[in-house]
GUBABA-12572 format. One record per residue (C-alpha): residue number from 1; x, y, z. Coordinates in Angstrom, 3 decimals. Layout:
N
+-----+----------+----------+----------+
!   n !       c1 !       c2 !       c3 !
+-----+----------+----------+----------+
! NUM !        X !        Y !        Z !
...
+-----+----------+----------+----------+
***
This chain:
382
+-----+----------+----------+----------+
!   n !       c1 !       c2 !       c3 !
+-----+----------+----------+----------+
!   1 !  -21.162 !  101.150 !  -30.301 !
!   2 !  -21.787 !  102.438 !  -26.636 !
!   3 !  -25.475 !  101.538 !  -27.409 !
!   4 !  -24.076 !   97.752 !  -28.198 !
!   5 !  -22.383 !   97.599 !  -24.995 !
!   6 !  -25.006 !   99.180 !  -23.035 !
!   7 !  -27.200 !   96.572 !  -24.065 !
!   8 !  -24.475 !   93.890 !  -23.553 !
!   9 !  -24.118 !   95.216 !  -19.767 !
!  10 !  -27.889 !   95.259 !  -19.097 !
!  11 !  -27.917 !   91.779 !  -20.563 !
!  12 !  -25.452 !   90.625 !  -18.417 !
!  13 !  -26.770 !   92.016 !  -15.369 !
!  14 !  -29.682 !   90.588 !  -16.193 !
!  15 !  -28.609 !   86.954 !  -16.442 !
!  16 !  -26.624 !   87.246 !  -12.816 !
!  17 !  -29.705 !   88.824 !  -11.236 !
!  18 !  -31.746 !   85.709 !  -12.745 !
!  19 !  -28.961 !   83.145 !  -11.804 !
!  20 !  -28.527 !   84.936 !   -8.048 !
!  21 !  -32.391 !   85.405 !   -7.345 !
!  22 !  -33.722 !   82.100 !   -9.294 !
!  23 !  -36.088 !   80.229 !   -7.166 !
!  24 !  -34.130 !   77.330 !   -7.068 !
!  25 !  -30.524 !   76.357 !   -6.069 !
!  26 !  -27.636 !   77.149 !   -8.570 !
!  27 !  -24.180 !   76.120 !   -7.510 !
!  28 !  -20.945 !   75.125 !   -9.175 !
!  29 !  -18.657 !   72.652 !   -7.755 !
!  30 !  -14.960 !   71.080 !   -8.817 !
!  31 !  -15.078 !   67.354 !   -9.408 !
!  32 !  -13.887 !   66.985 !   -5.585 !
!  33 !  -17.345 !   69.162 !   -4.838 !
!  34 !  -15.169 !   72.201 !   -3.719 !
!  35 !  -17.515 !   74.884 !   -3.615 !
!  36 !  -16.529 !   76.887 !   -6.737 !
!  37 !  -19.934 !   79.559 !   -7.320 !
!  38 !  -23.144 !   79.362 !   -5.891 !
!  39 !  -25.930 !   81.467 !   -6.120 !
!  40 !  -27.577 !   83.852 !   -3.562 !
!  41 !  -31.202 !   81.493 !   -2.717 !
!  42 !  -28.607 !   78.818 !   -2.256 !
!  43 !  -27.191 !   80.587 !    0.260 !
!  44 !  -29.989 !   81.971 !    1.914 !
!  45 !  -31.217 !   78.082 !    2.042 !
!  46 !  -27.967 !   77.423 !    4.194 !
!  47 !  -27.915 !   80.578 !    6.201 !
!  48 !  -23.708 !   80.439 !    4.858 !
!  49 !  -21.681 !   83.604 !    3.791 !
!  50 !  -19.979 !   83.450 !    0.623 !
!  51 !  -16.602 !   82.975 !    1.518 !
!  52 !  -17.542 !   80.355 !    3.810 !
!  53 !  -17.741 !   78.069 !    0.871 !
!  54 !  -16.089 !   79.090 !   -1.924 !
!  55 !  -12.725 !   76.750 !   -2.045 !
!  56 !  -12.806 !   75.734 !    1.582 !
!  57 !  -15.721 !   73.648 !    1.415 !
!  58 !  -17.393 !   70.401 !   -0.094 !
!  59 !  -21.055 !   70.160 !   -1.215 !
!  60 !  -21.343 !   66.913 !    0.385 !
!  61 !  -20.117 !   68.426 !    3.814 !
!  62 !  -23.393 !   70.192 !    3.781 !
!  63 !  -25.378 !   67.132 !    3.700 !
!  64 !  -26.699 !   64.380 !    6.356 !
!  65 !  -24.106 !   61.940 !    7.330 !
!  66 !  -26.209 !   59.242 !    5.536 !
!  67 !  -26.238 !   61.694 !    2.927 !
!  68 !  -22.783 !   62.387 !    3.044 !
!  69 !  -21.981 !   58.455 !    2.480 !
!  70 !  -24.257 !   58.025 !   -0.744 !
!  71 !  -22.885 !   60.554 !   -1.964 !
!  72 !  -19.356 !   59.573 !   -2.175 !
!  73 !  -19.904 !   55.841 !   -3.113 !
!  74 !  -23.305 !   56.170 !   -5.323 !
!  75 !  -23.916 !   60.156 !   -6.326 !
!  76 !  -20.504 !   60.735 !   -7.730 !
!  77 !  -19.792 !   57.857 !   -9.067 !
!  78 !  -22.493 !   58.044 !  -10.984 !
!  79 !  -22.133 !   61.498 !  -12.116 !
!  80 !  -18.430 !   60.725 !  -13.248 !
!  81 !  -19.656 !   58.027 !  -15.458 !
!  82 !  -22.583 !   59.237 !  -17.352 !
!  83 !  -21.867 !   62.608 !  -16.728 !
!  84 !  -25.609 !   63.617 !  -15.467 !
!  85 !  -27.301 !   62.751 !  -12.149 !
!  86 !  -31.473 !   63.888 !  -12.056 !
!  87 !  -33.292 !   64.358 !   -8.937 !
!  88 !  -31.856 !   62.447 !   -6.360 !
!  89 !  -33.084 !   63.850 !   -2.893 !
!  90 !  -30.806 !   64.671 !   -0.126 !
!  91 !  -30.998 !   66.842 !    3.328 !
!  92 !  -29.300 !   69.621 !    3.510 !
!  93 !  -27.721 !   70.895 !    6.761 !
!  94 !  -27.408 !   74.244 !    6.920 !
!  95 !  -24.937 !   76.392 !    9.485 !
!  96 !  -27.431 !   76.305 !   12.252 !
!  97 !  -27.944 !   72.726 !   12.173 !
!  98 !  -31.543 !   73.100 !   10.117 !
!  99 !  -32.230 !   70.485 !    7.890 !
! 100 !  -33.907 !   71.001 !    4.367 !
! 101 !  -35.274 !   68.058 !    1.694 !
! 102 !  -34.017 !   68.861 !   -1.407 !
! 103 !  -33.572 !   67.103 !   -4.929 !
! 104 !  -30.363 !   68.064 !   -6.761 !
! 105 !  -29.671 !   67.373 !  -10.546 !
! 106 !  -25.976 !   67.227 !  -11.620 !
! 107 !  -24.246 !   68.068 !  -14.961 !
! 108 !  -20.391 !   67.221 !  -15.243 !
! 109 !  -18.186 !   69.070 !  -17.690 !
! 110 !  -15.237 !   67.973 !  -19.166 !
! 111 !  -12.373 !   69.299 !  -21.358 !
! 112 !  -10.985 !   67.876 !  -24.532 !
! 113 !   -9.506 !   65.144 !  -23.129 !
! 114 !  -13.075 !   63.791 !  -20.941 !
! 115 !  -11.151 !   64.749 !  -17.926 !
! 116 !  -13.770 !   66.358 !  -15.904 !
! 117 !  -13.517 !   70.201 !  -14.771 !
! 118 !  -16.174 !   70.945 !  -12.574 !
! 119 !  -20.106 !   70.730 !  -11.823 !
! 120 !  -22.897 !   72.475 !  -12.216 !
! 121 !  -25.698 !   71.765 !   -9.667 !
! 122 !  -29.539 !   72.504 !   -9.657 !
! 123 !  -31.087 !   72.434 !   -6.560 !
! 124 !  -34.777 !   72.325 !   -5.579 !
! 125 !  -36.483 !   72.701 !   -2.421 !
! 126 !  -38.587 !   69.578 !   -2.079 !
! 127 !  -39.956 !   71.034 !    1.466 !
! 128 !  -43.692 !   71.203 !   -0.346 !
! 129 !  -43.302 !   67.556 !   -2.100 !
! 130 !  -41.541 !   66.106 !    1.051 !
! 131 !  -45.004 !   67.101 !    3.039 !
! 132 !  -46.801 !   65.780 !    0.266 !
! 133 !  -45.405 !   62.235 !    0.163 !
! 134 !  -45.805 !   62.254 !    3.761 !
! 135 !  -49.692 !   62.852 !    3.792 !
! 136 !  -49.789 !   60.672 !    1.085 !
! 137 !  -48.429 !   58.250 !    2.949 !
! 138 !  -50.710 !   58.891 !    5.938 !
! 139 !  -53.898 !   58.811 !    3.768 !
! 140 !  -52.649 !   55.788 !    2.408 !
! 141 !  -52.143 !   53.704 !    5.809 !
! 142 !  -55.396 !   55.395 !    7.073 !
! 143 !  -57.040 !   53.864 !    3.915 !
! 144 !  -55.494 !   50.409 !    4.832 !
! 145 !  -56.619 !   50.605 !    8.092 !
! 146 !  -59.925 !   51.518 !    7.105 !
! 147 !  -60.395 !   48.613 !    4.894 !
! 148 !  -58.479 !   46.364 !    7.107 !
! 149 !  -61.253 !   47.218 !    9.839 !
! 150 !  -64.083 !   47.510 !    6.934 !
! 151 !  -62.951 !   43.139 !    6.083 !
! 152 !  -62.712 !   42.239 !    9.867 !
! 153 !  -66.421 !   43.689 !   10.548 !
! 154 !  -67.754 !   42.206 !    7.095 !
! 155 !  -65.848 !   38.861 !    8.722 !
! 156 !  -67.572 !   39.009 !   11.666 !
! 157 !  -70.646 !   40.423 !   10.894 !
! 158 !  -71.334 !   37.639 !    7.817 !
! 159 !  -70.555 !   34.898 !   10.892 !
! 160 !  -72.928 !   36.695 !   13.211 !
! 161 !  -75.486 !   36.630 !   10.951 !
! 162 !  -74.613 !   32.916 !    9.727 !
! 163 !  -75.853 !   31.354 !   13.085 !
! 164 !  -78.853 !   32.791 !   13.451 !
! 165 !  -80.294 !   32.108 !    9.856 !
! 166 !  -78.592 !   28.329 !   10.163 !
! 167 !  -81.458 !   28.187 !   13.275 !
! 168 !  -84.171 !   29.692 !   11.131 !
! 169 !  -83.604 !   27.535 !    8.163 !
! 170 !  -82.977 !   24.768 !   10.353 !
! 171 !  -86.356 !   25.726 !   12.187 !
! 172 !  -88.705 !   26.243 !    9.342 !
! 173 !  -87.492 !   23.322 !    7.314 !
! 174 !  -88.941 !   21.003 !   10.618 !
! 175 !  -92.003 !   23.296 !   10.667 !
! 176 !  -92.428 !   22.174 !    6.833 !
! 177 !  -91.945 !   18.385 !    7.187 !
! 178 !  -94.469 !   18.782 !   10.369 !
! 179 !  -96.876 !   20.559 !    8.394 !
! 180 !  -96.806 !   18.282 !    5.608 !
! 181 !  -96.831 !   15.134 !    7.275 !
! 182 ! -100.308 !   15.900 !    9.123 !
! 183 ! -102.054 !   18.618 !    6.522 !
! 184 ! -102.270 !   21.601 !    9.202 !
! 185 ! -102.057 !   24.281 !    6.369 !
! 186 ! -103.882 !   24.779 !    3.723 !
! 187 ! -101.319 !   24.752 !   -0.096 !
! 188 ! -101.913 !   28.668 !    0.122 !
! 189 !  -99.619 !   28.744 !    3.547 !
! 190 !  -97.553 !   26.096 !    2.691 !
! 191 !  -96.180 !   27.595 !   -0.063 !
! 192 !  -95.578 !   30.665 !    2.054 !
! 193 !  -93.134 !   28.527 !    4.179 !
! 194 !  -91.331 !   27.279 !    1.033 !
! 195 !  -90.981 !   30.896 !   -0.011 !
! 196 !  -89.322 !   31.511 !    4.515 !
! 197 !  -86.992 !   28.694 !    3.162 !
! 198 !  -85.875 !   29.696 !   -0.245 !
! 199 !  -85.109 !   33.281 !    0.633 !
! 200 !  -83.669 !   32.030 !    3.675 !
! 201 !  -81.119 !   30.003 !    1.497 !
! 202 !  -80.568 !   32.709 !   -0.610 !
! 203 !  -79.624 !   35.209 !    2.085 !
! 204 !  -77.426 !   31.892 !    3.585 !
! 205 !  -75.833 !   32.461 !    0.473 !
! 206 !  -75.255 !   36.088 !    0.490 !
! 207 !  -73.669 !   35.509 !    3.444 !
! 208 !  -71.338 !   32.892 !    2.262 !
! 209 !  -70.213 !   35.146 !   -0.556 !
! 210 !  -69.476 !   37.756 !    2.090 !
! 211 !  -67.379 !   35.878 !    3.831 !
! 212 !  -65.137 !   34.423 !    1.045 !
! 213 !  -64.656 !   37.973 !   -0.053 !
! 214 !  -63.433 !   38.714 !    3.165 !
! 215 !  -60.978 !   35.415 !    2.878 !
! 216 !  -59.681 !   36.714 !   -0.514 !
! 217 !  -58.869 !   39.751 !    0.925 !
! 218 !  -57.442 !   38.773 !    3.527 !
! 219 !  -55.495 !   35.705 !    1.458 !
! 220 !  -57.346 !   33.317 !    3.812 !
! 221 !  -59.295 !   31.675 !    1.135 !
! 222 !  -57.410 !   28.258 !    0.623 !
! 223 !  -57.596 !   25.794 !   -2.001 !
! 224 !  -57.765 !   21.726 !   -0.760 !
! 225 !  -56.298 !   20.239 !   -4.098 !
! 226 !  -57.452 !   16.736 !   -5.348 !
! 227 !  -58.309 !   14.864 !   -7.936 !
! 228 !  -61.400 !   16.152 !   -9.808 !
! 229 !  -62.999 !   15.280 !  -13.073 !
! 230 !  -64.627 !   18.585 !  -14.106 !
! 231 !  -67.086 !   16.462 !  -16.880 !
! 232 !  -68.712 !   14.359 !  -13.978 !
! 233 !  -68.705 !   17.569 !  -12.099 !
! 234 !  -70.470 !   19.209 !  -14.658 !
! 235 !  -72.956 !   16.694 !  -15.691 !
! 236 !  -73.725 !   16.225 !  -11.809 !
! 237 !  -74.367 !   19.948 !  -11.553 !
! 238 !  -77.037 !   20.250 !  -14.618 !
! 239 !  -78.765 !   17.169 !  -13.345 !
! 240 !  -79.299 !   18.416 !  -10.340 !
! 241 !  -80.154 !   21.976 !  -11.288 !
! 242 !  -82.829 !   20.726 !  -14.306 !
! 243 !  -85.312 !   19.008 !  -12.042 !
! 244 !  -85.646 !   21.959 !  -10.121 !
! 245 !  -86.224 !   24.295 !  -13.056 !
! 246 !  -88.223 !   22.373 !  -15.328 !
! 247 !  -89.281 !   24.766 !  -17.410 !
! 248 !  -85.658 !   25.775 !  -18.268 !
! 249 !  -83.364 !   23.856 !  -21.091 !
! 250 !  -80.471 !   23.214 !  -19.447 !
! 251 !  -77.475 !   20.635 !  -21.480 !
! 252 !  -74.395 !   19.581 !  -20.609 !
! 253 !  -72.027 !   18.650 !  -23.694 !
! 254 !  -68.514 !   17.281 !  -22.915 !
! 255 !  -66.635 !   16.814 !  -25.899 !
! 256 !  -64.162 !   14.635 !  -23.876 !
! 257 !  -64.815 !   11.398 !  -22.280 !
! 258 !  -63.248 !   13.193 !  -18.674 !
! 259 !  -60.697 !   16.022 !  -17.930 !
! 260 !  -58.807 !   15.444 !  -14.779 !
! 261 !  -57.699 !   18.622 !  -12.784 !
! 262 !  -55.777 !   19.254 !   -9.103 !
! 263 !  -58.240 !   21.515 !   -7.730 !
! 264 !  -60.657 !   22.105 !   -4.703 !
! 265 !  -64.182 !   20.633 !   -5.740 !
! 266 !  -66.252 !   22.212 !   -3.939 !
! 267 !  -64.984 !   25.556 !   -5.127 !
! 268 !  -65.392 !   24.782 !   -8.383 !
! 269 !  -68.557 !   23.624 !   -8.147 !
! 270 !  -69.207 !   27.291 !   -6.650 !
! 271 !  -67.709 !   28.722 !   -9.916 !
! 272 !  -69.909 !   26.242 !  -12.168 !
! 273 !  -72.946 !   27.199 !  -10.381 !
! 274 !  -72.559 !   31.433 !   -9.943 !
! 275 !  -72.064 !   31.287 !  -13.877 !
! 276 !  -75.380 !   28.883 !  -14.211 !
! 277 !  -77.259 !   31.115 !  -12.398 !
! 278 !  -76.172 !   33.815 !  -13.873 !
! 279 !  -76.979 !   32.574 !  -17.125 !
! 280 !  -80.066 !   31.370 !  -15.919 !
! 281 !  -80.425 !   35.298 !  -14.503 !
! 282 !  -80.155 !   37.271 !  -17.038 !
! 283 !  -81.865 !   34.640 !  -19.865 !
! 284 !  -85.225 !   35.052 !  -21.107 !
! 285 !  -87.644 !   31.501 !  -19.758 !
! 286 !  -87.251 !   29.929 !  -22.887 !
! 287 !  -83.980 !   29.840 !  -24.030 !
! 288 !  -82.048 !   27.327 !  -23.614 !
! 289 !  -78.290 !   27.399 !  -21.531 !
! 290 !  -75.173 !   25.140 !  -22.576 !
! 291 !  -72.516 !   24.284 !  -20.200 !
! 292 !  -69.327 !   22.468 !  -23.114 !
! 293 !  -66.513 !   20.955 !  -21.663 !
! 294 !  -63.340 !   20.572 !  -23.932 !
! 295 !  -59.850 !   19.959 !  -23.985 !
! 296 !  -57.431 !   23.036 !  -25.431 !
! 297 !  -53.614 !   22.311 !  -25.515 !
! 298 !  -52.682 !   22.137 !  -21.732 !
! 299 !  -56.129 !   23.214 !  -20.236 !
! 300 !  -59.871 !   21.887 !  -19.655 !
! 301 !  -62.266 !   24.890 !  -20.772 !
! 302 !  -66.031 !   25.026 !  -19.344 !
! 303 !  -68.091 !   27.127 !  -21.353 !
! 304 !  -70.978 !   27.953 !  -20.109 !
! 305 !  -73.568 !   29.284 !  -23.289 !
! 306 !  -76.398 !   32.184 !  -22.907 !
! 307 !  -78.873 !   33.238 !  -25.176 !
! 308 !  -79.394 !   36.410 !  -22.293 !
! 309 !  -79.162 !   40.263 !  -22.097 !
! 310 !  -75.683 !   40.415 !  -23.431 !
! 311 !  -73.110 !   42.745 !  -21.656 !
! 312 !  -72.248 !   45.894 !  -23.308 !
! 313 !  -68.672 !   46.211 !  -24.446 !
! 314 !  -68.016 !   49.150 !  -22.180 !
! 315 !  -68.494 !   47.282 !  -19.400 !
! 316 !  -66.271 !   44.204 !  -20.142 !
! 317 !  -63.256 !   45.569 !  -18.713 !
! 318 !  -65.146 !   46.161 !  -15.280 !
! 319 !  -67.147 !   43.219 !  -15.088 !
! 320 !  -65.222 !   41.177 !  -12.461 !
! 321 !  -64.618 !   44.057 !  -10.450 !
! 322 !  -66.474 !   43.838 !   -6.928 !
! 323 !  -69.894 !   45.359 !   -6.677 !
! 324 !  -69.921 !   46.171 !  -10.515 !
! 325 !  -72.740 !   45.532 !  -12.171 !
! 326 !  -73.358 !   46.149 !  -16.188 !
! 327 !  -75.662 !   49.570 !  -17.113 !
! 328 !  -78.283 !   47.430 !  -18.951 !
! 329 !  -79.011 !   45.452 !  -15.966 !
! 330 !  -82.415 !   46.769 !  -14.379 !
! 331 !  -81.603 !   46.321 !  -10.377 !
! 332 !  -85.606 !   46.038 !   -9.762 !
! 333 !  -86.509 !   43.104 !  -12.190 !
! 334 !  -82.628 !   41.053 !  -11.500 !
! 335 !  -81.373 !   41.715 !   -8.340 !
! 336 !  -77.938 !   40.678 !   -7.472 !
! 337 !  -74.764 !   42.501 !   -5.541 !
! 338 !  -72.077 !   42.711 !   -8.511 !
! 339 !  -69.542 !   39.917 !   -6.172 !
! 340 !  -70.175 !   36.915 !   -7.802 !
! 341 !  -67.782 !   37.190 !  -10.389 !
! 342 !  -65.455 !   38.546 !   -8.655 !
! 343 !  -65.304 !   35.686 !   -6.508 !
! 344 !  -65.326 !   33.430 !   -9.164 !
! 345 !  -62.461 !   35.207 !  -10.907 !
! 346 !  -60.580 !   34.588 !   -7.668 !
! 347 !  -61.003 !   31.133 !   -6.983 !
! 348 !  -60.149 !   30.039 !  -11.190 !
! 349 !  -57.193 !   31.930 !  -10.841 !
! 350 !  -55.966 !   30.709 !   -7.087 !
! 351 !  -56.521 !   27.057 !   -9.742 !
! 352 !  -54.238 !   28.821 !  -12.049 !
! 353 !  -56.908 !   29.404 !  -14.412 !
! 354 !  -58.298 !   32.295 !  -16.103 !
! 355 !  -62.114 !   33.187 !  -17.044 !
! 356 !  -62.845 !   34.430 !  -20.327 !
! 357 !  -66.049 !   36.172 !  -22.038 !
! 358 !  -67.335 !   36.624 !  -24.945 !
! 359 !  -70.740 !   39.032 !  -25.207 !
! 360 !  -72.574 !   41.401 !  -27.320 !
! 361 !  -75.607 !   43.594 !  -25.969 !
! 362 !  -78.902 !   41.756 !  -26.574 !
! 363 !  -76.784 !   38.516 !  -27.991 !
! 364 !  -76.148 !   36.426 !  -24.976 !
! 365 !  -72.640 !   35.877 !  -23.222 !
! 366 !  -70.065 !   32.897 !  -23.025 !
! 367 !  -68.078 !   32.848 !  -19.990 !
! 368 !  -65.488 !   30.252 !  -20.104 !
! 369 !  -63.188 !   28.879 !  -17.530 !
! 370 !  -59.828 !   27.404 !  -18.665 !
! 371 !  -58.020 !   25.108 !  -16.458 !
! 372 !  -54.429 !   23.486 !  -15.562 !
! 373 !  -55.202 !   19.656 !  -16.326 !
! 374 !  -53.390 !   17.338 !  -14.247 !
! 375 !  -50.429 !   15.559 !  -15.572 !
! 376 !  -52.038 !   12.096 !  -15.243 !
! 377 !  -54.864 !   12.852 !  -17.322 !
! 378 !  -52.584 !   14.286 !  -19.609 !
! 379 !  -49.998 !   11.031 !  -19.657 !
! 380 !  -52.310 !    8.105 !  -18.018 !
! 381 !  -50.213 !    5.189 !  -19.182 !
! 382 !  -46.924 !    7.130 !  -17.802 !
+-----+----------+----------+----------+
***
């Protein structure tokens, strides 16, 4: 028997050294939040004696005026009609004035009747995760910055670089009408200057891709709406690409007389023509590309059909990420930066459109583009 209550003692002192010494907060309150039992961290947090609390006063008069004021009209409240309250953060003032972040979790007990009796309150010091946040914060509008700055010199930088190769181009193209018009080269040099001018375009490109990245990110890349028929716009596209690239198959197939959109032509041209080449990329000489036009439900869909690479299914989820470019793409036999789809994904959807694709490694790829069509084509007599 005195064994049994030995053991019952040490038991007991045990539990009141863990509840005094815990390290966290433990306090007990009555509904008013008259101080009713707190523990000893708790009062080493406030730098209070005992008996300054107990019954004389509140938990909320140790908090922020701010604090103080949610409290009353949100905290308890809350706590007297669900009964619980978890982590809510205050400040804590303690006697000297010394304020300490803290997240308390509430737990209101009632008698028989629901009437409630008091409240027991855990308390954590949120010093640590206050300092956190507020790094995190920091390394967050340092990152903002950073990219902020990174766009603004990618801005500038792709318009710098614009006028100078618009001279060039400019430059050479008169050099090659000179040189053909009174045979000064031999073919051997001349076709040197048509490689200056293609390269030159392409980089003129580069540029241009640059700098509507830069728009997007900065939300500057606008959209002039008007009327466009995207089956002339695609049959205008193939027959201008095909005489260029006669040894490629290129078809358009429009399975709709014309499909009439509200969009920005000249952007979607830029979409058509990123997916061609693409296609025309990544597509062995022989095999022959597709562009299909067709109405589904509400929308125009352009398809445009490989017989290429394919894109490992791994990589789908990526693929119109910026700078991403598929594992199975060899960067010194197809070059390319990984931002065309991206861009093109950005100017279907400012259409409100998505892209779609459909691909299998060493199987080709369909992307598709589905589009809003425009009322009047969808009602003409109306």
């Amino acid at each position: 028997m005195e064994l049994r209550h030995l053991n019952k003692d040490l038991l007991q002192e045990s539990l009141e050294d863990l509840y005094e010494n815990a390290p966290c907060g433990y306090i007990s309150t009555l509904p008013d939040g008259t101080f009713a039992k707190v523990n000893r961290t708790f009062l080493d947090w406030v730098g209070y004696q005992r008996k300054d609390l107990l019954g004389s006063k509140r938990f909320q008069d140790l908090l922020t005026v701010g604090g103080k004021i949610f409290y009353e009209t949100h905290y308890a409240p809350l706590l007297r009609m669900q009964g619980f309250v978890k982590e809510v953060a205050f400040d804590l003032v303690g006697q000297t004035g010394k304020r300490l972040p803290v997240l308390i979790s509430s737990i209101q007990k009632r008698d028989a009747c629901g009437a409630p009796v008091f409240n027991r309150i855990t308390i954590f010091n949120a010093t640590e995760r206050r300092e956190y946040e507020r790094e995190l914060q920091l390394a967050r509008r340092r990152a903002e910055q950073a990219l902020q700055l990174r766009d603004q010199f990618l801005s500038l930088a792709s318009h710098e670089l614009k006028t100078p190769l618009t001279t060039i181009l400019g430059n050479i193209q008169l050099l090659q009408r000179r040189v053909i018009r009174e045979n000064t080269l031999g073919s051997r040099d001349q076709q040197t200057i048509q490689v200056i001018i293609e390269q030159t375009n392409r980089l003129n490109k580069m540029i241009g891709v640059l700098l509507d990245i830069s728009r997007i990110e900065s939300g500057q890349l606008k959209i002039e709406r008007q009327p466009v028929d995207v089956c002339a716009l695609v049959r205008r596209i193939v027959d201008e690409v095909q005489p260029t690239l006669p040894e490629r198959e290129i078809k358009a197939e429009c399975m709709i007389p014309s499909a009439v959109i509200q969009g920005d032509e000249l952007r979607l041209e830029q979409v058509l023509q990123n997916l061609l080449h693409n296609a025309l990329k990544y597509s062995r000489c022989g095999a022959p590309i597709v562009l299909e036009v067709c109405q589904h439900a509400l929308q125009v869909r352009v398809a445009v059909h490989d017989q290429g690479i394919g894109i490992p299914a791994e990589a789908l989820p990526q693929l119109f990420e910026r700078f991403y470019r598929a594992e199975n793409v060899d960067p010194r036999n197809i070059s390319g930066l990984g931002i065309g789809l991206y861009v093109v994904k950005q100017i279907v959807e400012l259409h409100g459109g998505t892209v779609i694709v459909e691909s299998a490694e060493g199987h080709g790829s369909t992307f598709t583009v589905c589009l809003p069509l425009d009322s009047q084509s969808l009602h003409p007599h109306a």
